[in-house]
C-alpha positions, 0 to 999 in steps of 0.5 A, spaced: 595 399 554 588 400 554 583 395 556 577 393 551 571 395 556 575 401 558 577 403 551 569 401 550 566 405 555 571 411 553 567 410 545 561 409 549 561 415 553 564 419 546 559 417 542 553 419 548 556 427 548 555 426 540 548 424 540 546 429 546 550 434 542 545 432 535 539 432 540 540 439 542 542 442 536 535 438 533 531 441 539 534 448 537 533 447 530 525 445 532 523 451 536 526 456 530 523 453 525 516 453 530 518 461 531 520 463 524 513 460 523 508 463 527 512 469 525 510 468 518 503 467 520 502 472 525 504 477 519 499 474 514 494 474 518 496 481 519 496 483 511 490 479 510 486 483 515 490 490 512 487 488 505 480 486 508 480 493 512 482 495 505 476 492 500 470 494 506 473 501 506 472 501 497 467 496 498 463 501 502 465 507 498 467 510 504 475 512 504 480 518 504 487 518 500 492 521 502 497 524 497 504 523 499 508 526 493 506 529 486 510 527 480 507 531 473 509 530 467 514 536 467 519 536 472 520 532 478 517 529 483 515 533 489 514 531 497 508 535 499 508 538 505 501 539 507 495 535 508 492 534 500 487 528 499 482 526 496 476 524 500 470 518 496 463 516 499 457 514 496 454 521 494 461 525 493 468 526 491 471 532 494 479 533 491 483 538 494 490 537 491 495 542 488 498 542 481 503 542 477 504 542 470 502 545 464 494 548 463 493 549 456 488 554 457 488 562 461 490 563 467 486 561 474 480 566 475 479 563 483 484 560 488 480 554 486 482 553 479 489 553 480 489 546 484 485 540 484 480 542 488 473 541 487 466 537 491 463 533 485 456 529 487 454 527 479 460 523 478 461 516 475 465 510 480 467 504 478 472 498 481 475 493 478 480 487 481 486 487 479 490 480 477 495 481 482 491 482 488 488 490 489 483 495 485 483 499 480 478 505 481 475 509 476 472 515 478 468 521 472 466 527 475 461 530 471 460 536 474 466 538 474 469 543 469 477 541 470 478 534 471 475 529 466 477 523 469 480 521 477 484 513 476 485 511 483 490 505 483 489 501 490 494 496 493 492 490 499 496 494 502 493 500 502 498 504 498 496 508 492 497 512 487 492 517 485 492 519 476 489 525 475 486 527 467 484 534 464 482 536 458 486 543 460 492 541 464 497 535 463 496 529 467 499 528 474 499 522 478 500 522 487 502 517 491 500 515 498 495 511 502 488 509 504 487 513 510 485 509 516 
């Protein structure tokens, strides 16, 4: 038979594995929960930044848009394989961007014509907050005899989609990103 301070210093020695086990599981737990934080920050602070680059660029009337993909009104969704944007500053929209679609007019006369390419000086621009953070940008060309209105659909994060209106061609739309 086992003596009572045997028997005690066996439930003693029992219950110290115990205790060292949660204390060690609780110094685990701490220090995830500290990573995982300063993780989550890091990449917070990250995603405020990339949307303050964002706003200065729009803000200053100085960015490009890189086009990604095309997706007319007919058909599907096209990778673009060149290097298209379109490029804003304070005294010019300068476009170069193809086209796919319907034209409800004659065939192009000039190369030109036959994409979404033209340099405008005389243009409207107006920039709109969105609800859900990013910016809706309007853009009006008036010296331009294709395009009657550029809408440019901006994220925090950068990506963007790109609405191009005609009054001779269906409308079409490009996806992509502000260029750094």
């Amino acid at each position: 038979m086992i003596g009572a301070a045997h028997a005690f210093n066996i439930f003693k020695a029992l219950t110290m594995k115990t205790l060292a086990k949660i204390y060690a599981i609780t110094i685990a737990t701490v220090f995830i929960a500290i990573t995982v934080s300063a993780q989550q920050t890091t990449k917070q602070a990250k995603a405020a930044a990339k949307a303050t680059a964002v706003k200065s660029k729009i803000d200053a009337q100085n960015y490009t848009f890189k086009a990604d993909y095309a997706l007319p009104m007919r058909g599907g969704q096209k990778y673009l394989t060149s290097d298209y944007d379109l490029r804003i500053t304070k005294d010019s929209v300068i476009a170069y961007l193809p086209y796919f679609g319907r034209a409800y007019m004659t065939a192009p006369i000039t190369p030109e014509e036959s994409g979404i390419m033209f340099t405008s000086t005389k243009f409207a621009y107006k920039v709109e907050p969105k609800k859900k953070g990013g910016w809706l940008i309007t853009i009006t060309p008036q010296n331009v005899k294709f395009v009657s209105k550029l809408i440019l659909d901006v994220s925090s994060t950068g990506t963007a989609s790109l609405n191009v209106s005609s009054n001779f061609r269906d409308v079409i739309t490009f996806t992509g990103y502000m260029k750094e």
